[in-house]
DOVEX-871211 format. One record per residue (C-alpha): chain; residue number from 1; x, y, z; residue in one letter. Coordinates in nm, 4 decimals, always signed. Each point is the difference from the previous one (the first is absolute). Layout:
<rs>
- cadena,num,x,y,z,residuo
- A,NUM,X,Y,Z,A
...
</rs>
This chain:
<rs>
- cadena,num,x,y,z,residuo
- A,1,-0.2655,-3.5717,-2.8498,X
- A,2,-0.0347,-0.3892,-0.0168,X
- A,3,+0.0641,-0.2340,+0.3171,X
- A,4,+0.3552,-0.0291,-0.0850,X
- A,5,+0.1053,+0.3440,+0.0030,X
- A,6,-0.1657,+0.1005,+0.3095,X
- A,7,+0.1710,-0.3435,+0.1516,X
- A,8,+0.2865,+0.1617,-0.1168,X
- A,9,-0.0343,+0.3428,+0.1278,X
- A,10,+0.2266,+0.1113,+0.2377,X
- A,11,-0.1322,+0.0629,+0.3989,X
- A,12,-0.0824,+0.3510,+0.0742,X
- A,13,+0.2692,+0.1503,+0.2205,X
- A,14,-0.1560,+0.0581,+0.3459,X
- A,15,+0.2371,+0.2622,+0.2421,X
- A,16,+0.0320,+0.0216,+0.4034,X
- A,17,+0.0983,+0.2739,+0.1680,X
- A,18,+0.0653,-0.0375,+0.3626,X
- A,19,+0.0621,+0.3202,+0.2661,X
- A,20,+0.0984,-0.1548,+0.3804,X
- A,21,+0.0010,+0.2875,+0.1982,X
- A,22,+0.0708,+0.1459,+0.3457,X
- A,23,-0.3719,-0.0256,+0.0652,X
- A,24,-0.1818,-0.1342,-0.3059,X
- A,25,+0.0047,-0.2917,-0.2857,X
- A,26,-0.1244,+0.0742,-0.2902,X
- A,27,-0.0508,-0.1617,-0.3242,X
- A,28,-0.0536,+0.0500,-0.3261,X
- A,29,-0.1187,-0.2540,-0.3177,X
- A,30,+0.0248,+0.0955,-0.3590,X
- A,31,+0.0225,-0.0798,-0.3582,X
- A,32,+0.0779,+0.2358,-0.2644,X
- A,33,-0.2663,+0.2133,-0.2153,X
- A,34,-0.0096,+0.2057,-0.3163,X
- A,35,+0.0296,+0.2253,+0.2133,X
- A,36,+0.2186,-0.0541,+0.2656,X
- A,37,-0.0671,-0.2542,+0.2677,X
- A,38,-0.3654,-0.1500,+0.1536,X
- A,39,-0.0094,-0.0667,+0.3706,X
- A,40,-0.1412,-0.3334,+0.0669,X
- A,41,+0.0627,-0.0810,+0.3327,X
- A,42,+0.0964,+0.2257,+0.3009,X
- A,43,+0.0706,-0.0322,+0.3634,X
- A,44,+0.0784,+0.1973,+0.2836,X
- A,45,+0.0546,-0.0595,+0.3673,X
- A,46,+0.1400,+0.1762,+0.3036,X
- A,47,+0.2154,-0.2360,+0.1678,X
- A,48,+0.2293,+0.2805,+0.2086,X
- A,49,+0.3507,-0.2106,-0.1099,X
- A,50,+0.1994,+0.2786,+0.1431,X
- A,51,-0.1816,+0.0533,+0.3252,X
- A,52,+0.2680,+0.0537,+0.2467,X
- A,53,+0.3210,-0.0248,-0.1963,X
- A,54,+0.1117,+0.3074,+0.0592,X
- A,55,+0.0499,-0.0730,+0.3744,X
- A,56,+0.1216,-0.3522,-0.0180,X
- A,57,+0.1621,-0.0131,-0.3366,X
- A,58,-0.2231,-0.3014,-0.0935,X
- A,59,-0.3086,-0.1544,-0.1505,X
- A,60,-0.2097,-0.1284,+0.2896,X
- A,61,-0.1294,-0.4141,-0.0244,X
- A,62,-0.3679,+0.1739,-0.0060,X
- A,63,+0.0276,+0.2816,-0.2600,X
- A,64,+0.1773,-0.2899,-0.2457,X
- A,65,-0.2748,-0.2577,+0.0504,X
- A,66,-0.2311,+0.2709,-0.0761,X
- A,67,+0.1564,+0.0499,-0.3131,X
- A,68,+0.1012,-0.3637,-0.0842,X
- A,69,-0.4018,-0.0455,+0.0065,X
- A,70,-0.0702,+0.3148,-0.2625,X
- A,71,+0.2917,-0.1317,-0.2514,X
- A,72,-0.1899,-0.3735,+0.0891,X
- A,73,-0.2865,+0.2004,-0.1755,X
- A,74,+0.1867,+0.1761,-0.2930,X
- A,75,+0.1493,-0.3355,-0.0791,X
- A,76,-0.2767,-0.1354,-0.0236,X
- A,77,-0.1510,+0.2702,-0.2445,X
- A,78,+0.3490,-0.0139,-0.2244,X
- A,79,-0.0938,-0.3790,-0.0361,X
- A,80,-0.3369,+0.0721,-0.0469,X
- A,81,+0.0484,+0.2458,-0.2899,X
- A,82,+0.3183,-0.2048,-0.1546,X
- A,83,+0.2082,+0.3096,+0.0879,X
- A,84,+0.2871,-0.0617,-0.3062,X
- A,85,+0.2434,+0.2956,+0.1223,X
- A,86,+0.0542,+0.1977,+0.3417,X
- A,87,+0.1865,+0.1667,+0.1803,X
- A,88,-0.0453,-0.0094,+0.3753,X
- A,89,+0.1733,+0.2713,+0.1874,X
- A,90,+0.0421,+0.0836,+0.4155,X
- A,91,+0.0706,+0.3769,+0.0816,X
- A,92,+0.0821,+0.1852,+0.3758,X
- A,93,-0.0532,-0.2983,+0.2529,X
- A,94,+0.1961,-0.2468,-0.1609,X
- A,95,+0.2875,+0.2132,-0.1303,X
- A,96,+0.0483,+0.1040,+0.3977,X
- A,97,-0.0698,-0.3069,+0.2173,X
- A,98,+0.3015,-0.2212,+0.0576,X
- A,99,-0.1832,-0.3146,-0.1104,X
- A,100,-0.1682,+0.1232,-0.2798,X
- A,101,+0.1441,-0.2665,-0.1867,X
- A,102,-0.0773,-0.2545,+0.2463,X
- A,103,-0.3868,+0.1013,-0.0835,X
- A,104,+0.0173,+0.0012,-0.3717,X
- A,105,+0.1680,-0.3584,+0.0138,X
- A,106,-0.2806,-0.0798,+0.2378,X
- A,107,-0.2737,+0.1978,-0.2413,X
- A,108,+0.1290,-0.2778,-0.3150,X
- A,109,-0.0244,-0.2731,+0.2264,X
- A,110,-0.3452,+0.0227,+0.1002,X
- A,111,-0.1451,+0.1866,-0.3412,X
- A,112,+0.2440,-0.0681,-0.2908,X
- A,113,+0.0434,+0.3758,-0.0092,X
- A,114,+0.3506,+0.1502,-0.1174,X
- A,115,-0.0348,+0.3288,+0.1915,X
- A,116,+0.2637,+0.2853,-0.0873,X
- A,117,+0.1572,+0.2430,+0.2113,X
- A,118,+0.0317,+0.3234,-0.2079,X
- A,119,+0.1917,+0.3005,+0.0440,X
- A,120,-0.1064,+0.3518,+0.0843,X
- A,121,+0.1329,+0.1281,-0.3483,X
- A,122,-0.2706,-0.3206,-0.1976,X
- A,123,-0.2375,+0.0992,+0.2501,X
- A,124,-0.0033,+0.3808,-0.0869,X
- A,125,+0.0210,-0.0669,-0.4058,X
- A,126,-0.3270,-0.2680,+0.0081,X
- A,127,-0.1633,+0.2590,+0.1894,X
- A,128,+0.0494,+0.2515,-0.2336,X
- A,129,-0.1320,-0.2525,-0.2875,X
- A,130,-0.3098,-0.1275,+0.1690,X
- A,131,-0.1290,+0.3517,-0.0124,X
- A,132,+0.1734,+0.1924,-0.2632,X
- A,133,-0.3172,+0.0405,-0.1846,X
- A,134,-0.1828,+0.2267,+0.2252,X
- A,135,+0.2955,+0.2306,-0.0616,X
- A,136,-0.1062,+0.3748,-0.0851,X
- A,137,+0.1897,+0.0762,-0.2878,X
- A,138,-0.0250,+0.3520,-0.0457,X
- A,139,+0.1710,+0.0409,+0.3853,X
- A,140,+0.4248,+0.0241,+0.0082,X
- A,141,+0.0453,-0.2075,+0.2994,X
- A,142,-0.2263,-0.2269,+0.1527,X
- A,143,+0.1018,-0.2033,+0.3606,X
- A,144,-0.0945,-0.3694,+0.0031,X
- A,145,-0.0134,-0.1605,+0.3208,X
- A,146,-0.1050,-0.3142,+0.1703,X
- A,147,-0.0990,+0.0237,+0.4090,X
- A,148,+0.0748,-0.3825,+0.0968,X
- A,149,+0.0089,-0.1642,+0.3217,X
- A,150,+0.3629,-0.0121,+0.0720,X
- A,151,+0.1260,+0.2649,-0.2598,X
- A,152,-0.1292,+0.2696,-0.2265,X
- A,153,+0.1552,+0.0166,-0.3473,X
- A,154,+0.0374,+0.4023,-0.1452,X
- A,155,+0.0367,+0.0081,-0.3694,X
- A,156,+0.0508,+0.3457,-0.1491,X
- A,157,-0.0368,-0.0034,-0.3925,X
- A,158,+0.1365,+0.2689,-0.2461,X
- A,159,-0.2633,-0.0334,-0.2032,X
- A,160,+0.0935,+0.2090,-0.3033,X
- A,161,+0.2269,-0.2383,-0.0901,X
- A,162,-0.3151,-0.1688,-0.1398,X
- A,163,+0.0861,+0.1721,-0.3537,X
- A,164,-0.1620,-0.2112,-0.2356,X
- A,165,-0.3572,-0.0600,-0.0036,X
- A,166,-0.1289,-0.2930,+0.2550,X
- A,167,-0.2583,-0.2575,-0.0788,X
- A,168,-0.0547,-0.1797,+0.3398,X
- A,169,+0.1560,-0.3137,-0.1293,X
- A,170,+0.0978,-0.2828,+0.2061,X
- A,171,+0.3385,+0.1122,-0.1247,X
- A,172,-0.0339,+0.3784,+0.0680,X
- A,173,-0.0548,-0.0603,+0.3802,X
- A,174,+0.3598,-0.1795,+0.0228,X
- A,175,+0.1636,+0.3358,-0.2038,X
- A,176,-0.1650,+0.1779,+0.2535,X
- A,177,+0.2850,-0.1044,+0.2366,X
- A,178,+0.2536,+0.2014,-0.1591,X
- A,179,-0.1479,+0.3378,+0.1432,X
- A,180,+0.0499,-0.1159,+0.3067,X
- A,181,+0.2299,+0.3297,+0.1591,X
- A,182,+0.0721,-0.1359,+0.3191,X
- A,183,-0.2138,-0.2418,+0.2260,X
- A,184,+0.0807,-0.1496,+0.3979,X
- A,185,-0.1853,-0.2711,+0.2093,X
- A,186,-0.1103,+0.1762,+0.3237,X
- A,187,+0.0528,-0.2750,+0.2906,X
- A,188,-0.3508,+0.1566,+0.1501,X
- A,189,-0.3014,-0.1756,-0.1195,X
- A,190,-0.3489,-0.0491,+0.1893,X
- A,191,+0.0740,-0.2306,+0.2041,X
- A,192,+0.3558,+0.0451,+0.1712,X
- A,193,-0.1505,+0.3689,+0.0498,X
- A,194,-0.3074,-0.0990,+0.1351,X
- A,195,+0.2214,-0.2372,+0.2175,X
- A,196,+0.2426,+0.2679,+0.1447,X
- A,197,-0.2502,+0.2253,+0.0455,X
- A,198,-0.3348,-0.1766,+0.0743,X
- A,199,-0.2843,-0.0370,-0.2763,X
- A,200,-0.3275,-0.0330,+0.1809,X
- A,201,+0.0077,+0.2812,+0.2263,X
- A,202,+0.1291,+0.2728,-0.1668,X
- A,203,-0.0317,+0.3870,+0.1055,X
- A,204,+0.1008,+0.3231,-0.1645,X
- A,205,+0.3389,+0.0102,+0.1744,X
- A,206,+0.1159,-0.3969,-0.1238,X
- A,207,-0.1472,+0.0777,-0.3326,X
- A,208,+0.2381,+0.3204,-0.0295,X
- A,209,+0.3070,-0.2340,+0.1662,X
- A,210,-0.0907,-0.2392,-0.2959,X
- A,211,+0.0593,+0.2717,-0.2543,X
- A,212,+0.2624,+0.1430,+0.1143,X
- A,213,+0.1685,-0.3803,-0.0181,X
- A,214,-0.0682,-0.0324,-0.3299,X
- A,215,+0.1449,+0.3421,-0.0751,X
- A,216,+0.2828,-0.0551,+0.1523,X
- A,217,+0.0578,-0.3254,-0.2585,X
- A,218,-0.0524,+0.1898,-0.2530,X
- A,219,+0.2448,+0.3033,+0.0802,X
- A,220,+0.3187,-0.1523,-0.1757,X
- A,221,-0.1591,-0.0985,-0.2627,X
- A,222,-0.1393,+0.3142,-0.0584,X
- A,223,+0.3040,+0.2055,+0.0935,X
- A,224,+0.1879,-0.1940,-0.2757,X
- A,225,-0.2270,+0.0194,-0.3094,X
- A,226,-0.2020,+0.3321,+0.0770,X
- A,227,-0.3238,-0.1107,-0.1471,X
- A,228,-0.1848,+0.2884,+0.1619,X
- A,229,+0.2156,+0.2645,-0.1669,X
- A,230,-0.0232,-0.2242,-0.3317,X
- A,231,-0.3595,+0.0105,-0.0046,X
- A,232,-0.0655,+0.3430,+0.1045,X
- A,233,-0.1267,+0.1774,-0.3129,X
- A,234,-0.0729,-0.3226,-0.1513,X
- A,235,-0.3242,-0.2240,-0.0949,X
- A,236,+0.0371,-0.3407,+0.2568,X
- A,237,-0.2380,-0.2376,+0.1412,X
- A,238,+0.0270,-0.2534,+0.2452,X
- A,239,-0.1500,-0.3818,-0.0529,X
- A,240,-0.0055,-0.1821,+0.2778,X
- A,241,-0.0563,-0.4384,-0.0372,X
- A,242,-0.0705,-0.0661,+0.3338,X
- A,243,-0.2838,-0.1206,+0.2386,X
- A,244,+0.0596,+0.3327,+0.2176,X
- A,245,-0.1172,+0.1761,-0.3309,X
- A,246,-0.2761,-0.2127,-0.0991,X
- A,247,-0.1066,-0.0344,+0.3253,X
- A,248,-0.0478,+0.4303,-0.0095,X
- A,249,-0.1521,+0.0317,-0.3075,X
- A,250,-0.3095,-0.2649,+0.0736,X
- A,251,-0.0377,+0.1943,+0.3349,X
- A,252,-0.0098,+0.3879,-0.2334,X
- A,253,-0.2042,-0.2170,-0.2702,X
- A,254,-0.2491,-0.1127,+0.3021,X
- A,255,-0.0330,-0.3319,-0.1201,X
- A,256,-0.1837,-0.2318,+0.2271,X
- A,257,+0.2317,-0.2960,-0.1390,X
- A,258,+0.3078,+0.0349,-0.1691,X
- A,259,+0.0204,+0.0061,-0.4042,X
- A,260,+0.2559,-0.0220,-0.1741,X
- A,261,-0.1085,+0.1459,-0.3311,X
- A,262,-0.0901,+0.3008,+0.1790,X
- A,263,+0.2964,+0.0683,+0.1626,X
- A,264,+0.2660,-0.1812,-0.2236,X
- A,265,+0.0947,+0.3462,-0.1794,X
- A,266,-0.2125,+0.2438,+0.2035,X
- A,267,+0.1733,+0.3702,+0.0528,X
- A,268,+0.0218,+0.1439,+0.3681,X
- A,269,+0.1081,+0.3301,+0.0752,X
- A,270,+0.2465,+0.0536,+0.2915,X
- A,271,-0.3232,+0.1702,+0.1972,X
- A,272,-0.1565,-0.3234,-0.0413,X
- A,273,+0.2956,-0.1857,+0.1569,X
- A,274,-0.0070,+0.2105,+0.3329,X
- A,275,-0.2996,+0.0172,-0.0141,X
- A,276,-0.0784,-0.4267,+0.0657,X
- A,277,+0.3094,+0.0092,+0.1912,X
- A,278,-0.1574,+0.2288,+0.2499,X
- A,279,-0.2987,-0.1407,+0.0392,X
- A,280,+0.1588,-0.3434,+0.0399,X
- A,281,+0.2212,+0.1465,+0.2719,X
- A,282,-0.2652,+0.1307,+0.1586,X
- A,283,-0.2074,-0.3429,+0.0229,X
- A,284,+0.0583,-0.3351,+0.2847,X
- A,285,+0.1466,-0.3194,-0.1176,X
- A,286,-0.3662,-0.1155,-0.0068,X
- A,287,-0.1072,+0.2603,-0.2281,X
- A,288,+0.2657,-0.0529,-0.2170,X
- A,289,-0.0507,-0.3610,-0.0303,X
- A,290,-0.3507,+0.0736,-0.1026,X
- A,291,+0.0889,+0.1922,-0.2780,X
- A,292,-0.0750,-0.2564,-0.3514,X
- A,293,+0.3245,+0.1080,-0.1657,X
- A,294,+0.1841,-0.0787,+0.3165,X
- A,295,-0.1017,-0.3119,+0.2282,X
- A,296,+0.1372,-0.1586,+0.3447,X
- A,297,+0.3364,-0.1293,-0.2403,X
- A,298,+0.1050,+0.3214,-0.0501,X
- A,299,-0.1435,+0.2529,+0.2621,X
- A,300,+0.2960,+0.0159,+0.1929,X
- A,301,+0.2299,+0.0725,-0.3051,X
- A,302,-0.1964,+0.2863,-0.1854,X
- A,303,+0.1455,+0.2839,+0.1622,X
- A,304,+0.3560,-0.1498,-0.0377,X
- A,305,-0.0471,+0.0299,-0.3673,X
- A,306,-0.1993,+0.3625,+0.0060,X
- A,307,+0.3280,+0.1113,+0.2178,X
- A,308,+0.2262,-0.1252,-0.2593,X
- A,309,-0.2132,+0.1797,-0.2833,X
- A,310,-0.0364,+0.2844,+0.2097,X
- A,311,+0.4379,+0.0176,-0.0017,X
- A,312,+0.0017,-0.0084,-0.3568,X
- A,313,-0.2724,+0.3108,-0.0818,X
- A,314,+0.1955,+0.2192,+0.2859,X
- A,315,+0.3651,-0.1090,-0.1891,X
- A,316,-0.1242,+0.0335,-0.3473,X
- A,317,-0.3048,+0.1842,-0.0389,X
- A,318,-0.2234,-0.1078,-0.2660,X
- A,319,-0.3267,+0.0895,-0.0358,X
- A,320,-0.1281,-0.3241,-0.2071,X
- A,321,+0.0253,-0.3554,+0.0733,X
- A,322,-0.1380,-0.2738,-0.1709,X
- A,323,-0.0832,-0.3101,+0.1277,X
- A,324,+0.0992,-0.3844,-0.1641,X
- A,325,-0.1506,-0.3129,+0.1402,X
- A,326,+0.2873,-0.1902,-0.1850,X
- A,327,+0.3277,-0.0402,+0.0641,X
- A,328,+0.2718,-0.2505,+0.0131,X
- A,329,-0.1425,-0.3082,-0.0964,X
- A,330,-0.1519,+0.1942,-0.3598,X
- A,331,+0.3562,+0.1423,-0.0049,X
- A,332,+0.1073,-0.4092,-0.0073,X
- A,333,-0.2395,-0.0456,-0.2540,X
- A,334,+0.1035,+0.2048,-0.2440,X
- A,335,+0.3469,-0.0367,+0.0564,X
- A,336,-0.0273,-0.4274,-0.0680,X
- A,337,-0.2896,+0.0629,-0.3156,X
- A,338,+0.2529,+0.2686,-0.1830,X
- A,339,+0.2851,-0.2126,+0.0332,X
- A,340,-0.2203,-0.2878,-0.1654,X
- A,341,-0.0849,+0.2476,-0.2518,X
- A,342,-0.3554,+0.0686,+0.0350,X
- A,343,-0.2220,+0.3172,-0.0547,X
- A,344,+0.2235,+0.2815,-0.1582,X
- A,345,-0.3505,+0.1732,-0.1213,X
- A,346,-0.1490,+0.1139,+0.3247,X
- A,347,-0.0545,-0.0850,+0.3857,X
- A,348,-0.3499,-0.0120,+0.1670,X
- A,349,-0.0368,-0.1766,+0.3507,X
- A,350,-0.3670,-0.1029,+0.0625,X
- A,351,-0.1633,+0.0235,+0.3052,X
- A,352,-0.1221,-0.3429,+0.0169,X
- A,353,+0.1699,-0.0696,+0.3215,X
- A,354,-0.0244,+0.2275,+0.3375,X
- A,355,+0.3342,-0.0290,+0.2283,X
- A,356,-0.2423,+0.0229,+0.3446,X
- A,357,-0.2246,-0.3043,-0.1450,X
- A,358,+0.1923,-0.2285,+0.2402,X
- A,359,-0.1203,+0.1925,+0.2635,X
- A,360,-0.3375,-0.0111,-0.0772,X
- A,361,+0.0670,+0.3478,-0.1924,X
- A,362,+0.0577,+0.2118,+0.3133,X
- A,363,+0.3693,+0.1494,-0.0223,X
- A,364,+0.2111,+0.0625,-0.3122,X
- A,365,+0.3988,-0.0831,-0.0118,X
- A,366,+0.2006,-0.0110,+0.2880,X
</rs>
């Protein structure tokens, strides 16, 4: 190719995909590969947006500073990288504070950053995309769910509506939305449970009382659809995209820091669940924080997010769960690189980046 041609050649398309959540920002970088998409740039950073809401109804002048410094940063990196195409979404914390939008017209003023306040429904269906290709196609039914800081997204899929063969394209992972069966967002996430009923000192009893609170948010939703009789008789899995499940399967794995390309598609049975969540129970705040997978930032929300796992095994008991360190923000990327048209061959994500780097590689999500 002469001088003029590559003068001519068009810029490669370069994708953002930002998650703002109750307790975490996270971002992703990307530009599209022959197969799929190549992570270039990540970062992720607890900055606790929704500490508190629940009993005020608003985002506290601290917890938005906190996070107008970590979109400062991802700013920064979208410049950086000559980020061509994002989208730049805010989930729990935003859609229930009363000035919300006085924050995201705050978070544009001070880092050029459109931020997006998405529904429950967008937030379930990018879920379901981010990690639709650890789905175990020979099961009937799998549940999909996402433990978040201020909510906790449940995502049952029909999957033998999956009738033609699937390829793992870029493409694929959108059609994947249309065995969705029935899905709600929980209002019970790690934090506003570890807020109502305390996250550092936690005994049998309060772990229990967390349970049965989660249970109880489930029961309508249950009582409607009747998953557990669907199921019964029936192949289903769970996958579960959250820190709460990463965060368990480095502890079973023993890792003495967290990586993600060992846990990023790793099996657990439910033994293995109960059996972390025990011993975590059964440990001090201190000992927790010590833990690599775990840390100070999130040793007093652990438990909130083994109680809310714990509520889904008792409601619908499967015996497999697989765990997904990715989420919403590959869910984004997919969505924004299909629509442009790329990849309809195949999907790989690499694991150049590691979501905990930001925190010098200590916790996963959440």
């Amino acid at each position: 190719m002469d001088a003029g041609a590559l003068a001519r050649a068009p810029a490669p398309s370069i994708y953002g995909a930002l998650d703002l959540g109750t307790n975490n920002c996270r971002l992703l970088i990307a530009k599209p590969s022959r197969r799929g998409f190549l992570v270039i740039d990540a970062f992720s950073r607890i900055i606790r947006l929704g500490e508190g809401v629940l009993s005020s109804g608003l985002l506290s002048e601290a917890a938005m500073s906190r996070t107008i410094d970590a979109l400062k940063v991802c700013a920064d990196k979208m410049r950086r990288r000559a980020v061509t195409r994002s989208r730049l979404i805010a989930t729990e914390a935003c859609r229930i504070a009363a000035n919300s939008e006085v924050f995201i017209a705050r978070a544009k003023a001070e880092t050029g950053l459109a931020i997006e306040i998405v529904t429950q429904e967008t937030e379930a269906k990018l879920a379901v995309s981010g990690c639709s290709s650890l789905l175990d196609r020979n099961c009937d039914w799998a549940l999909v769910f996402d433990i978040g800081g201020g909510s906790s997204e449940l995502i049952w899929l029909d999957l033998k509506r999956l009738g033609r063969p699937w390829r793992r394209t870029l493409h694929d992972r959108l059609d994947v939305q249309g065995c969705i069966a029935a899905w709600t967002s929980l209002p019970i996430g790690v934090v506003n449970l570890a807020e109502r009923h305390g996250g550092r000192h936690v005994t049998p009893d309060s772990y229990e009382a967390m349970v049965a609170d989660v249970m109880a948010g489930i029961d309508a939703f249950e009582k409607t659809h009747r998953f557990g009789d669907r199921i019964a008789g029936n192949s289903a899995h769970f996958l579960g995209t959250s820190g709460t499940v990463t965060t368990i399967s480095g502890i079973h794995l023993k890792l003495p820091v967290y990586e993600r390309s060992r846990v990023d598609g790793c099996w657990l049975s439910a033994r293995d669940v109960r059996t972390v969540s025990n011993d975590l129970t059964a440990m001090t705040y201190a000992e927790r924080a010590a833990q690599p997978c775990i840390g100070h930032e999130r040793a007093d929300l652990v438990l909130a997010g083994c109680a809310i796992l714990e509520a889904l095994l008792r409601i619908w008991p499967c015996q497999r769960l697989r765990v997904a360190d990715r989420g919403l923000r590959e869910g984004i990327l997919a969505t924004l690189m299909a629509e442009d048209g790329h990849d309809r061959r195949g999907w790989r994500q690499t694991n150049h980046h590691r979501p905990g780097a930001a925190q010098g590689g200590r916790s996963p999500r959440n």
